[in-house]
C-alpha positions as CSV (number, residue, x, y, z in Angstrom):
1,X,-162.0,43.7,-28.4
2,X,-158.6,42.9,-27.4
3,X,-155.7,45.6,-27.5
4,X,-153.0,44.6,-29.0
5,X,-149.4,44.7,-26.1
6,X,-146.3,43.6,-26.4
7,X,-145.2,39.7,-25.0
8,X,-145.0,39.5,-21.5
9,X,-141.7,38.6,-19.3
10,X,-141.6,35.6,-16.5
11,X,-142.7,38.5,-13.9
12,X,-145.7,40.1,-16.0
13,X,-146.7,36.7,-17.1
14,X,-147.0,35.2,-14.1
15,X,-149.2,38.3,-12.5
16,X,-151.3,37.8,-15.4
17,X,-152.0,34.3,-14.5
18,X,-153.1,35.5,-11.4
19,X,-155.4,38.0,-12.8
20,X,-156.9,35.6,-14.8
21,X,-157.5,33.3,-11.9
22,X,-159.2,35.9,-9.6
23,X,-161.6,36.5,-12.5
24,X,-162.5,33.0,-12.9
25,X,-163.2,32.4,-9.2
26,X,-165.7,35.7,-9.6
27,X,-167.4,33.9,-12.0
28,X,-168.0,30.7,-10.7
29,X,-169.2,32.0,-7.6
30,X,-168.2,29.1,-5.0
31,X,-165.3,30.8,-3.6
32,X,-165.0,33.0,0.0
33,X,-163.6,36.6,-0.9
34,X,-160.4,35.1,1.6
35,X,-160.8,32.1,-0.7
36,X,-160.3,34.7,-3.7
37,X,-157.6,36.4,-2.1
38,X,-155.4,33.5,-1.2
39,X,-156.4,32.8,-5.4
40,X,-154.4,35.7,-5.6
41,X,-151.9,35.5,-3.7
42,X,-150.7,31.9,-5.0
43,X,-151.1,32.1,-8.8
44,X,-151.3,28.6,-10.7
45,X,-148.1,28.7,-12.4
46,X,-145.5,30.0,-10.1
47,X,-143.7,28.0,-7.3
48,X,-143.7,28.6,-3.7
49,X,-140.2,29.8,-3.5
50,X,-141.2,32.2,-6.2
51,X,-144.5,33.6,-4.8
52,X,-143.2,36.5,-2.5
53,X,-141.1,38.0,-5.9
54,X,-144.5,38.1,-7.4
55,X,-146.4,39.4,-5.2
56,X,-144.0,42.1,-4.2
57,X,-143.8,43.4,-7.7
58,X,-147.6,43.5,-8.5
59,X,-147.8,47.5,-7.0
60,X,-145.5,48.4,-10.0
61,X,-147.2,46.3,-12.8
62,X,-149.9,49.2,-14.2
63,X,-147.2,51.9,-14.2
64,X,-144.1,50.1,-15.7
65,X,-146.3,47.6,-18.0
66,X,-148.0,50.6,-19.5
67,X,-144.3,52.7,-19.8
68,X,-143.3,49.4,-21.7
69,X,-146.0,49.5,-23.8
70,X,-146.2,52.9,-25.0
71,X,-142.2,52.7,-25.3
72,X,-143.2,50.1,-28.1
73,X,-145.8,51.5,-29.6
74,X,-143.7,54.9,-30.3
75,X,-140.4,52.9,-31.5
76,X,-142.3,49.3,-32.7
77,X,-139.6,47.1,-31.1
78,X,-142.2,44.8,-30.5
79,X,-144.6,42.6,-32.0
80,X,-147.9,42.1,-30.6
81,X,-149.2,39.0,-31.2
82,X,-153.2,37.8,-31.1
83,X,-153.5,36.7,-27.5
84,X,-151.6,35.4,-24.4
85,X,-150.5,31.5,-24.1
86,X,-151.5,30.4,-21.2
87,X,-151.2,26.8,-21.5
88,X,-147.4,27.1,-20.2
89,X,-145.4,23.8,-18.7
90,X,-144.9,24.0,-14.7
91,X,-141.9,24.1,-13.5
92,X,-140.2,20.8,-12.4
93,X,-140.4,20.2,-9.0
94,X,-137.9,18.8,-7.1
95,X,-138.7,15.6,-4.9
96,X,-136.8,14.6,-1.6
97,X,-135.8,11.3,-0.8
98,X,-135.0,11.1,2.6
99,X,-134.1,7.3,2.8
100,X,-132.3,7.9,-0.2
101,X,-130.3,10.5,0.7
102,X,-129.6,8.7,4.0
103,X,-128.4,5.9,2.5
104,X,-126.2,7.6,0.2
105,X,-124.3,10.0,2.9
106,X,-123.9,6.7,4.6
107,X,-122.2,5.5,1.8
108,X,-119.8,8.2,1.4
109,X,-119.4,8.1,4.9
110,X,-118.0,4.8,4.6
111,X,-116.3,5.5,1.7
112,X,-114.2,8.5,3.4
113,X,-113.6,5.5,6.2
114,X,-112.0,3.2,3.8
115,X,-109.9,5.3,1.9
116,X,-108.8,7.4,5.0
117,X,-108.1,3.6,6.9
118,X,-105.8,2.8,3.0
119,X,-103.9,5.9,3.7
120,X,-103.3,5.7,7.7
121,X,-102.1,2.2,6.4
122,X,-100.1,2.9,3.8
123,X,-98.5,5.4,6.4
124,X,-97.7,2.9,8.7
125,X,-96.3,0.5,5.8
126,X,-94.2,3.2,4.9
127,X,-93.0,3.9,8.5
128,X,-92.6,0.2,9.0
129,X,-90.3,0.2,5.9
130,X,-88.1,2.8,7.0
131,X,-87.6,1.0,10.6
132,X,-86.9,-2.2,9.2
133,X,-84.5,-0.5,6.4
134,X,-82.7,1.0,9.9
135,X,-82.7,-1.8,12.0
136,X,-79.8,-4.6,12.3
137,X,-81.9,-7.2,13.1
138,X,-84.6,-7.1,10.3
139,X,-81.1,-6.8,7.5
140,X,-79.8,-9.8,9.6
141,X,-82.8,-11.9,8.7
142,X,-82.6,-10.6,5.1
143,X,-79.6,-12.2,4.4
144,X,-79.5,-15.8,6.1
145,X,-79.0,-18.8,4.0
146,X,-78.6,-21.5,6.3
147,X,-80.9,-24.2,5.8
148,X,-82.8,-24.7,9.2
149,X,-82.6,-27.5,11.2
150,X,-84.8,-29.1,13.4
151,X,-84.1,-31.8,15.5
152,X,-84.1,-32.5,19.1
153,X,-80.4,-31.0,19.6
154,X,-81.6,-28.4,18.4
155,X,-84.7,-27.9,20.3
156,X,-82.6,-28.3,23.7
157,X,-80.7,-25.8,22.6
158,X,-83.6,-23.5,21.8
159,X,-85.5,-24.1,25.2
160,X,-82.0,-23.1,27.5
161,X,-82.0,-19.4,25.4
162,X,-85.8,-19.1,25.6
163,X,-85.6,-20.1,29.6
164,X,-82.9,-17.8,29.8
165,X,-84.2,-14.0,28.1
166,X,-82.6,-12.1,30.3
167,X,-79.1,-13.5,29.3
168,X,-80.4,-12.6,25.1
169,X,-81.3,-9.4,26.3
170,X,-77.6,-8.5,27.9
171,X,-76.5,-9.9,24.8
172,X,-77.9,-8.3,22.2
173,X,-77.0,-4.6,24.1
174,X,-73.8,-5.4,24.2
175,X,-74.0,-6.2,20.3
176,X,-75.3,-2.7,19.8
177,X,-72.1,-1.3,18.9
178,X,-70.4,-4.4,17.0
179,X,-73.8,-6.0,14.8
180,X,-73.7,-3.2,11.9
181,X,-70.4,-3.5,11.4
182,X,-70.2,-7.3,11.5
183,X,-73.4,-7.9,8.7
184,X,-71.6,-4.6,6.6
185,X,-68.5,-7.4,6.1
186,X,-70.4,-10.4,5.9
187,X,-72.5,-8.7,3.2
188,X,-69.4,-7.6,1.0
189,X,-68.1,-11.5,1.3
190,X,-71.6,-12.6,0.5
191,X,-71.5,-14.9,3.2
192,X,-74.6,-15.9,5.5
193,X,-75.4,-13.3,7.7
194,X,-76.4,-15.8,10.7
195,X,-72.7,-16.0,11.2
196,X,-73.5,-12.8,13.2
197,X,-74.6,-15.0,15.5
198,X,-71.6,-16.4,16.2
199,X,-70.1,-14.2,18.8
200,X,-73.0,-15.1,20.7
201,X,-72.5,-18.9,20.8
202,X,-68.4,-17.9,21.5
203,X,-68.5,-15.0,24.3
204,X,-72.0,-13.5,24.4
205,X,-70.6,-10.6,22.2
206,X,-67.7,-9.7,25.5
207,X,-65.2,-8.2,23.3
208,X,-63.0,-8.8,27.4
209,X,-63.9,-12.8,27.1
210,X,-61.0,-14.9,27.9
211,X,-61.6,-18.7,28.1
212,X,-59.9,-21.9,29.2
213,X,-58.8,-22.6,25.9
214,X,-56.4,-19.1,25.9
215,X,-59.3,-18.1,23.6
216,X,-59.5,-14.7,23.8
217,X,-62.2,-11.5,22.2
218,X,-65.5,-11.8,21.0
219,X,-64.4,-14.1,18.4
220,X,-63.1,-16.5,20.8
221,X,-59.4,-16.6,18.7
222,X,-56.6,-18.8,20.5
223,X,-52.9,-17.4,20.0
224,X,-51.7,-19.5,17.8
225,X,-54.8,-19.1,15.3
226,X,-54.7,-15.8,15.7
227,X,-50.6,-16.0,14.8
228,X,-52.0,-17.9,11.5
229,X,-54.3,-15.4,11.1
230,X,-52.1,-12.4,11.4
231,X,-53.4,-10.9,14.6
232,X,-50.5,-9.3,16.1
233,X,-50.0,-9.9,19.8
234,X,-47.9,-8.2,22.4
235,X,-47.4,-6.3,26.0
236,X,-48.9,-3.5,24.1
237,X,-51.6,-5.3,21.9
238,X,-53.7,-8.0,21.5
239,X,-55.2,-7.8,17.8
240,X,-57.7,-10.5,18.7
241,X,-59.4,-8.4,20.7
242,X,-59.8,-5.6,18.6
243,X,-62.8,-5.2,17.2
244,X,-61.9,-4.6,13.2
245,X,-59.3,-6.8,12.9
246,X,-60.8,-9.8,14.6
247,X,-63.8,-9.6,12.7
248,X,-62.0,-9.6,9.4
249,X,-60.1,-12.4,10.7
250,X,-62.7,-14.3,12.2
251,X,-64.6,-14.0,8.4
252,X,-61.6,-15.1,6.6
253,X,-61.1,-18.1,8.5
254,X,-64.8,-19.3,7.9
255,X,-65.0,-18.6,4.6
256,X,-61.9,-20.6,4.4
257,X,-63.2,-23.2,6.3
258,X,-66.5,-23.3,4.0
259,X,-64.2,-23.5,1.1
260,X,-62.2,-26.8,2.6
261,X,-65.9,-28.6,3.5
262,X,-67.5,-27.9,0.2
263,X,-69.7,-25.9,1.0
264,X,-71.1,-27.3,4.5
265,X,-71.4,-24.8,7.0
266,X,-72.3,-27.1,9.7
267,X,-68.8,-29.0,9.3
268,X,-67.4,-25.2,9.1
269,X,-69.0,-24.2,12.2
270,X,-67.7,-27.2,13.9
271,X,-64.4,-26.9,12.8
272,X,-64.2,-23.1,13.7
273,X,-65.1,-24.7,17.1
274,X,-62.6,-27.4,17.1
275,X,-60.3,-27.1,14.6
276,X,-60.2,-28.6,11.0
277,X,-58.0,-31.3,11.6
278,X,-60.2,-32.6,14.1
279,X,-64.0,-32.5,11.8
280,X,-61.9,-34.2,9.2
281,X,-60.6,-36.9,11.4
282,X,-64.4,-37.5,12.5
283,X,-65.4,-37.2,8.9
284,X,-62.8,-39.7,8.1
285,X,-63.9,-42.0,11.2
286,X,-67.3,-42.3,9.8
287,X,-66.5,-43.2,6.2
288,X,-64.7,-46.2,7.3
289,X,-67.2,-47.6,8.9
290,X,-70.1,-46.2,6.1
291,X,-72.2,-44.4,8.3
292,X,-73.0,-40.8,7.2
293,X,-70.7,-38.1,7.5
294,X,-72.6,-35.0,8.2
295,X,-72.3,-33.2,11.0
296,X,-75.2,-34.7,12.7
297,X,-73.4,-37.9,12.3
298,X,-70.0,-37.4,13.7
299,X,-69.3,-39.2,17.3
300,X,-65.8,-38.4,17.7
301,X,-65.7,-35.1,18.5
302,X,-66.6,-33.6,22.0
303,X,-69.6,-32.3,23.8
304,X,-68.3,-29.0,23.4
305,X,-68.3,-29.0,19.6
306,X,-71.5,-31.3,19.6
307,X,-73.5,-28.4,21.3
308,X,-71.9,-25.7,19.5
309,X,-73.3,-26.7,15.8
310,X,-77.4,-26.6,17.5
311,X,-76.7,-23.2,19.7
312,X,-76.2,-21.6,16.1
313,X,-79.1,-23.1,14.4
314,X,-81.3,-22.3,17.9
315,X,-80.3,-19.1,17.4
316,X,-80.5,-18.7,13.7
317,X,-84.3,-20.1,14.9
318,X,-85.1,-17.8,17.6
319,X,-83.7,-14.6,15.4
320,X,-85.5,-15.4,12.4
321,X,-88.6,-16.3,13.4
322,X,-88.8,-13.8,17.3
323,X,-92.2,-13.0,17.1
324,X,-93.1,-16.6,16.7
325,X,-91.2,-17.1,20.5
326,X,-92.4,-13.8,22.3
327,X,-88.9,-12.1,21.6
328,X,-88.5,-8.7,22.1
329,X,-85.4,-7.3,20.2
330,X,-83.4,-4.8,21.7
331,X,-83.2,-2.0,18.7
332,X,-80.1,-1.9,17.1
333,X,-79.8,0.6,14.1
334,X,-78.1,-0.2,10.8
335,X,-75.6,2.5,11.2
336,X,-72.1,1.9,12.6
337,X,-72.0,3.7,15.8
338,X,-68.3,4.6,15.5
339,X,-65.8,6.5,14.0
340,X,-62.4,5.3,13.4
341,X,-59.4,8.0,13.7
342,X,-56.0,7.3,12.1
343,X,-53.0,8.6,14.3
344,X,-49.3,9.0,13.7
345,X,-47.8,7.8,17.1
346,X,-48.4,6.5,20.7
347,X,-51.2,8.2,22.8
348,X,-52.1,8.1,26.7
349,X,-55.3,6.5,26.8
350,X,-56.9,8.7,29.4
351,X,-55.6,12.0,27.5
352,X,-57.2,10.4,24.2
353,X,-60.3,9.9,26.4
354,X,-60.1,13.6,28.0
355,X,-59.6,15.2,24.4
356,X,-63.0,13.1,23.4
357,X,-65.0,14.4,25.7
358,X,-66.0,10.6,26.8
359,X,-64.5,8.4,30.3
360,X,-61.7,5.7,30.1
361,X,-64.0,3.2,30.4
362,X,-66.0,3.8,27.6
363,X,-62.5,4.1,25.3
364,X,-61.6,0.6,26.6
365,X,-65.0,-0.4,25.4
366,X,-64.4,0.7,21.7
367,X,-60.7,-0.1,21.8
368,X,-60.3,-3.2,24.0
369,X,-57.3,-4.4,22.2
370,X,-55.0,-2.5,24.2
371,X,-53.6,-3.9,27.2
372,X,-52.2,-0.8,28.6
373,X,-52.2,2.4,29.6
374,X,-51.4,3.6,26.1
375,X,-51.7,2.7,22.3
376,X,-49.2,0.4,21.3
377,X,-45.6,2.1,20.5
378,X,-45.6,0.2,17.3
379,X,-49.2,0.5,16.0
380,X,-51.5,0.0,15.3
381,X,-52.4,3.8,16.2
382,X,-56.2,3.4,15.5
383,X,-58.9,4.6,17.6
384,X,-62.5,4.0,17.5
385,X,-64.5,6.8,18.7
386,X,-68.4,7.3,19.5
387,X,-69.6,9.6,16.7
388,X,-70.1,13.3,17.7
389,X,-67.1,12.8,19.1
390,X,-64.4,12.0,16.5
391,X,-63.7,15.6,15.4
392,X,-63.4,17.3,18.6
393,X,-61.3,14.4,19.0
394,X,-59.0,15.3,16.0
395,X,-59.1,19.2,16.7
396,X,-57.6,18.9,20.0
397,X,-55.3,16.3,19.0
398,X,-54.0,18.1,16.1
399,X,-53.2,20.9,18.5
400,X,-51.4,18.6,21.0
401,X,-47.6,18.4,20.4
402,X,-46.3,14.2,19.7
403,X,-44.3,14.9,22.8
404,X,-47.3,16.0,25.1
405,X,-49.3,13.0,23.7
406,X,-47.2,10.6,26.3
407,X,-45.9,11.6,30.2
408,X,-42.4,11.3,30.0
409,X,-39.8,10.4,33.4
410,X,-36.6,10.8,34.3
411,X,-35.3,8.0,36.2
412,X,-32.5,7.8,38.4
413,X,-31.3,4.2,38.0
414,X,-31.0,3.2,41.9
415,X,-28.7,0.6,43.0
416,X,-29.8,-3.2,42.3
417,X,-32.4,-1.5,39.9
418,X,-32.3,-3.2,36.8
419,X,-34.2,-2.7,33.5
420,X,-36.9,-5.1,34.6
421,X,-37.7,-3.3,38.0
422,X,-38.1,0.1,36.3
423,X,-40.0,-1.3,33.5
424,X,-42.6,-2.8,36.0
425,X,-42.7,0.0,38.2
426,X,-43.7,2.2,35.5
427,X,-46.0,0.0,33.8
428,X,-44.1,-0.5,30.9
429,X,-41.6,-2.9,29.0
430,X,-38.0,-3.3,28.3
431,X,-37.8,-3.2,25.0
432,X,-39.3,0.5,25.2
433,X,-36.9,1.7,27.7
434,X,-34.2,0.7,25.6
435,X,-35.4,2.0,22.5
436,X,-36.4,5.6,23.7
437,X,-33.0,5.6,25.2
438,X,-30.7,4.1,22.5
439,X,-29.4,1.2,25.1
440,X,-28.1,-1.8,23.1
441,X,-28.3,-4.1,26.1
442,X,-29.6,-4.8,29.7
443,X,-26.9,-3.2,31.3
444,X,-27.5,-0.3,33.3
445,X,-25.9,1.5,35.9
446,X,-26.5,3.8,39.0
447,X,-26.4,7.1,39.2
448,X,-27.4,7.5,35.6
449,X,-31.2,8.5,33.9
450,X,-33.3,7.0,31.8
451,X,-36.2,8.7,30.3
452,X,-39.2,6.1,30.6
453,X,-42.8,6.9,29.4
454,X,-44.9,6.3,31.2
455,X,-48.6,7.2,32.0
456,X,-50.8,10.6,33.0
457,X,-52.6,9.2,35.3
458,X,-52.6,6.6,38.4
459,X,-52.7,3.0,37.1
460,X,-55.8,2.4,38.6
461,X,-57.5,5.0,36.6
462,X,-57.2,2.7,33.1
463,X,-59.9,0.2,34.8
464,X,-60.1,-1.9,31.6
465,X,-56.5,-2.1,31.2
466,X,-55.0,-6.1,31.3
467,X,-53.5,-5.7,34.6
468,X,-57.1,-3.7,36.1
469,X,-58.8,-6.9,34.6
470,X,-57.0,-9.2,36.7
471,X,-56.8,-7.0,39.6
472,X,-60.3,-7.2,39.9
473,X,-60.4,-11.0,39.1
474,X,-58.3,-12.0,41.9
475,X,-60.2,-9.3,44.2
476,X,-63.5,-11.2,43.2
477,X,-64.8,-12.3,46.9
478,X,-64.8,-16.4,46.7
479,X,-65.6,-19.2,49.3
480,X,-63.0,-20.4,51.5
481,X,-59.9,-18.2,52.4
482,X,-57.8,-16.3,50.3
483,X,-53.7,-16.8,49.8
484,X,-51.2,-15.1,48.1
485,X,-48.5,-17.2,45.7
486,X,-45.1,-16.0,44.6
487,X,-44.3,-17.5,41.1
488,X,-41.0,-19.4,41.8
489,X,-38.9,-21.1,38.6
490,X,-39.8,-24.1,37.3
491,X,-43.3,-23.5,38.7
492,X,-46.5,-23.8,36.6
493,X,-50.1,-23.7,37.5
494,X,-50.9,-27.5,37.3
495,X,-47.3,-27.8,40.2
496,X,-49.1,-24.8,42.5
497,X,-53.0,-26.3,42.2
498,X,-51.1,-29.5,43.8
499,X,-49.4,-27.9,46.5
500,X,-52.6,-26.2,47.9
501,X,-54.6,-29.2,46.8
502,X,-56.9,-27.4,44.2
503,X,-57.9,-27.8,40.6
504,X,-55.9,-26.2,38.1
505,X,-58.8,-24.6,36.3
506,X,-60.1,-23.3,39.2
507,X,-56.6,-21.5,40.1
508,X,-56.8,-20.1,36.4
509,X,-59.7,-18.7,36.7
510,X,-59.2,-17.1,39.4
511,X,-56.5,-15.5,38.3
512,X,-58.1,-14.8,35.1
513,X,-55.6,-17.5,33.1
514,X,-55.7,-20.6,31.5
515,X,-54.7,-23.2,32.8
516,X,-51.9,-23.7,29.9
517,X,-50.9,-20.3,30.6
518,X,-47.2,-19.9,31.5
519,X,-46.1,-18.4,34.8
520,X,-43.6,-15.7,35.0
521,X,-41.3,-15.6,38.3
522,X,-42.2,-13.3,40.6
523,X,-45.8,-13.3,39.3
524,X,-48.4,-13.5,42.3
525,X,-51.2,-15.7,42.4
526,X,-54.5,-15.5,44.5
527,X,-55.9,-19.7,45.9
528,X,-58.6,-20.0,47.8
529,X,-58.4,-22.8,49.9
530,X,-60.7,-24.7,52.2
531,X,-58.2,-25.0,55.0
532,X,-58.4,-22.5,58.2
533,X,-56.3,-19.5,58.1
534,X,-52.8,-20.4,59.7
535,X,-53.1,-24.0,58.6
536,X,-51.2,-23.9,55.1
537,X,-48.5,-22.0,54.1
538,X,-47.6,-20.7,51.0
539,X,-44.4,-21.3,49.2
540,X,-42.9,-17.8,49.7
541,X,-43.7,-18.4,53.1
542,X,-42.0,-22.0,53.6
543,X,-38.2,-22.1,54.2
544,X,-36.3,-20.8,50.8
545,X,-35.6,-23.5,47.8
546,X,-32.2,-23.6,46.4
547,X,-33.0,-21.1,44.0
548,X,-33.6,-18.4,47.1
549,X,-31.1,-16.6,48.6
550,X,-31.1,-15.3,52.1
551,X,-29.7,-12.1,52.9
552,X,-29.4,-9.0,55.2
553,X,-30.3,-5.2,53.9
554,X,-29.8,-2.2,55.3
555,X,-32.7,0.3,55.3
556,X,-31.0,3.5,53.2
557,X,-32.2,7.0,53.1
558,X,-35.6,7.4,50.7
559,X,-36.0,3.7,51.1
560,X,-39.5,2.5,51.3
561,X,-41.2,-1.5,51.7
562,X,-42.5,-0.5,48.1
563,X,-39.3,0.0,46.6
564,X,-37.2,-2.4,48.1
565,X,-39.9,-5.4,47.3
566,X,-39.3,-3.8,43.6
567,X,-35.7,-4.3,43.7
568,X,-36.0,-7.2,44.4
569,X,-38.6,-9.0,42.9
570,X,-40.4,-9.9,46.1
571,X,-44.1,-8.3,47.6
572,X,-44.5,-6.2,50.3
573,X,-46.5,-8.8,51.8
574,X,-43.5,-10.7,51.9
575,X,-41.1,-8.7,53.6
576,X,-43.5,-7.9,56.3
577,X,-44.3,-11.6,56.8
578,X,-40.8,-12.0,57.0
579,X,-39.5,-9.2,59.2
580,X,-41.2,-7.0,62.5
581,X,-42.1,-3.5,60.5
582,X,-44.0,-0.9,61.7
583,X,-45.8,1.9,59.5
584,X,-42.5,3.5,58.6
585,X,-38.3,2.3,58.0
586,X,-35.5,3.5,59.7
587,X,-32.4,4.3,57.7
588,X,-29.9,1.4,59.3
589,X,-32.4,-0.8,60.0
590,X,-31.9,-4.4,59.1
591,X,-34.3,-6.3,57.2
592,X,-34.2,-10.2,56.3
593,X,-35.2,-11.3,52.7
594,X,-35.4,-14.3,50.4
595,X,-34.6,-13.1,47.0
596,X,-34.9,-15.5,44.1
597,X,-31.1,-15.3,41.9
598,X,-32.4,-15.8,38.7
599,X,-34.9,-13.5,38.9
600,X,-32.1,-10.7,39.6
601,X,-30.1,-11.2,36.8
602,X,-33.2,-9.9,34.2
């Protein structure tokens, strides 16, 4: 007879499955009382992981089950039903895969891989991005237009750079400064960026280059252009070099050019080369006789222009495309590397320098318009300073009174001195002198002062200055020996090359001229000459012209070689060639001199 109990939890049930197997292993008889235990100690419906729980609550089964039931009974909360279900589902059991699961935390591994590689590379795109969005050179590609050309002018042309790297390389450092500024005008004219190139092809980006021609800054500008193009250019200031206005200039005038050859940049370029008068001639050369009249076509033009046209479109080449030739670009960010500080008067250039915190030099470098010691009296006042530098610049300017900004002297005219002597001794011009000192002509006289500005520092301190430059031209070690000229009148450089039997352009350049320059009197000249020392004689040396005057001075008290030779327009050099001097003068002593008339009367 079976009692009737209350249903049985998960725990209960499961001891009761193992009840019920222990007594059907009695019964059948074929099983070893260990056999029967482990029976027991495994039932049939519960899972390994759940066979310690069982077994560890089997002591308490009798007294809680029978708690349970007589807790029913008394409040009939339960309902009892016929008999036990034993025919319960097994739990699922779960089945490892190992190849499976291998393969799939392979996938995932790869997976991770792929999207890690996407987002080290999207990274690197972005970083890419932001170098090219800062760097000159990839904007510089961005914006040519050219069409490219390709032709065995060309190529030559191509092969002399790529033979040649280390020239690019000094090159593009020296377009560091100059290249953002350059594409930031070409890009508000919309014009092709390759003309950045140009100052390549013209002076290898030497804001100091000086040719044959009289051409003259980066942008290679003769005077007369320059004139035309509004360039002012004086003792002071020579706007051609300077780095704002020649550029604007230099864009003008090939944008104007583009405008008069519809269009063609390659007659442009040419023209900017030789002028438009000539490309048109050669245009018009060709049409007469019906042969093309591009540029590739013209024949009456020279070798210079015909090899000007293919160094721009090797270069255009070699920029554009510089992984394609193995060239490594110098970086060269997109920001202008200067700032430009507006002033309301003169300024010494080594006090500028001092109050910016930078050297001489590096002014000259920024500022190379300036022939002087100072900023031109007239303007423009503009400086161009490093940035970092530009407002501790115009702090300690600001603080500086106008009349501190200049070194001021008060000469006492000396007899014989005239305005010219005292303008050259002080390294500064006439037309100054008389202005600061309210003098309506040349005439001056002794005894009196004149207040003459003049610089802070030794001359040789502004090292980029125009008189530094050629200073260190002329002491340029060269083959042969070296002479001294006196510029006499009526000389010029083509009558001097003659007399010492060398080429004109060779006595230019050494000298750092042209040889269409004009000479001044009084101006010294360096020749280098084949002949042995003692064999030639220079003309201040040979026996005076008409023009030369002999005479006898007397040595006076403070007198010195130095100042006498400035009196009177001669060189030290000469009066000792001329006379037996020792290390010092003797008032009284006599000295012989040649002294040019005309130059006295200045």
């Amino acid at each position: 007879m079976f009692l009737p109990v209350k249903p049985l939890g998960g725990a209960w049930k499961a001891l009761a499955c193992c009840l019920l197997a222990m007594l059907l292993a009695g019964c059948s008889g074929l099983r070893s009382p260990a056999e029967s235990a482990s029976a027991v100690a495994i039932p049939l419906d519960t899972p390994p992981a759940q066979t310690d729980i069982a077994a560890s609550q089997h002591e308490d089964f009798t007294a809680g089950d029978t708690a349970m039931a007589q807790a029913g009974r008394e409040t009939d909360q339960f309902a009892a039903p016929d008999y036990y279900d034993f025919d319960m589902p097994a739990p699922a059991v779960e089945t490892f895969d190992i190849e499976f699961e291998a393969a799939s935390a392979e996938a995932a591994a790869i997976e991770a891989s792929r999207r890690e590689a996407e987002a080290v590379a999207a990274i690197e795109a972005r970083l890419a991005q932001i170098q090219r969005d800062h760097d000159a050179w990839h904007r510089l590609r961005q914006g040519m237009r050219l069409t490219p050309v390709d032709n065995k002018r060309v190529r030559a042309q191509l092969k002399w750079y790529l033979d040649h790297r280390g020239y690019l390389q000094r090159v593009m450092q020296r377009a560091r400064p100059i290249l953002p500024f350059v594409l930031d005008e070409l890009e508000k004219r919309e014009l092709p960026t390759e003309l950045a190139l140009l100052p390549i092809v013209e002076s290898a980006y030497q804001a100091f280059a000086y040719s044959h021609g009289r051409a003259s800054g980066m942008w290679q500008i003769i005077p007369s252009t320059g004139r035309f193009l509004g360039l002012k250019q004086n003792w002071w200031y020579d706007g051609r070099r300077d780095i704002i206005e020649s550029t604007h200039a230099a864009i003008n005038y090939l944008d104007s050019l583009a405008g008069q050859f519809d269009g063609d940049w390659e007659l442009a370029l040419a023209s900017y080369n030789a002028g438009p008068g000539k490309i048109r001639s050669a245009v018009r050369y060709n049409k007469k006789r019906k042969k093309p009249t591009d540029f590739w076509h013209l024949t009456r033009i020279r070798k210079e222009t015909r090899d000007y046209v293919p160094k721009m479109f090797a270069l255009k080449e070699l920029f554009e495309h510089p992984e394609q030739y193995g060239l490594d670009l110098v970086p060269v960010s997109n920001e202008v590397s200067y700032e430009i500080v507006e002033l309301d008067g003169q300024i010494d250039l080594a006090l500028a320098a001092e109050l910016a915190g930078i050297t001489v030099n590096e002014l000259y470098q920024l500022n190379p318009a300036f022939n002087r010691w100072a900023t031109a009296p007239n303007g423009p006042h503009r400086l161009l300073l490093p940035r970092g530098k530009a407002d501790q610049f115009r702090v300690a300017v600001a603080e500086l009174p106008a009349s501190q900004r200049i070194n001021w002297v008060r000469h006492k005219i000396g007899n014989g001195e005239t305005l010219s002597h005292i303008s050259r001794k002080y390294g500064t011009t006439v037309s100054l002198i008389r202005e600061v000192n309210n003098l309506r002509g040349t005439q001056i006289r002794a005894g009196k002062y004149l207040m003459v500005p003049t610089a802070t520092r030794s001359l040789r301190t502004y090292t980029l200055s125009q008189n530094s430059r050629i200073e260190k031209i002329q002491n340029t070690q060269r083959k042969g020996t070296r002479r001294e000229h006196l510029v006499r009148p009526g000389e010029s450089l083509w009558s001097i090359s003659r007399s010492y039997g060398v080429s004109t352009r060779s006595l230019a350049k050494w000298n750092g001229m042209a040889p269409i320059d004009t000479l001044r009197v009084g101006q010294k000249l360096v020749v280098w000459t084949r002949a042995k020392a003692g064999s030639l004689a220079s003309i201040s040396q040979t026996r005076p012209s008409n023009s030369l005057h002999a005479l006898r001075y007397t040595v006076r008290k403070g007198d010195s070689l130095y100042r006498i030779a400035s009196r009177f327009n001669i060189t030290v050099a000469d009066i000792k060639r001329w006379n037996r001097v020792g290390k010092y003068l003797q008032p009284g002593q006599k000295l012989k001199l040649y002294v040019d008339i005309t130059s006295q009367s200045s």
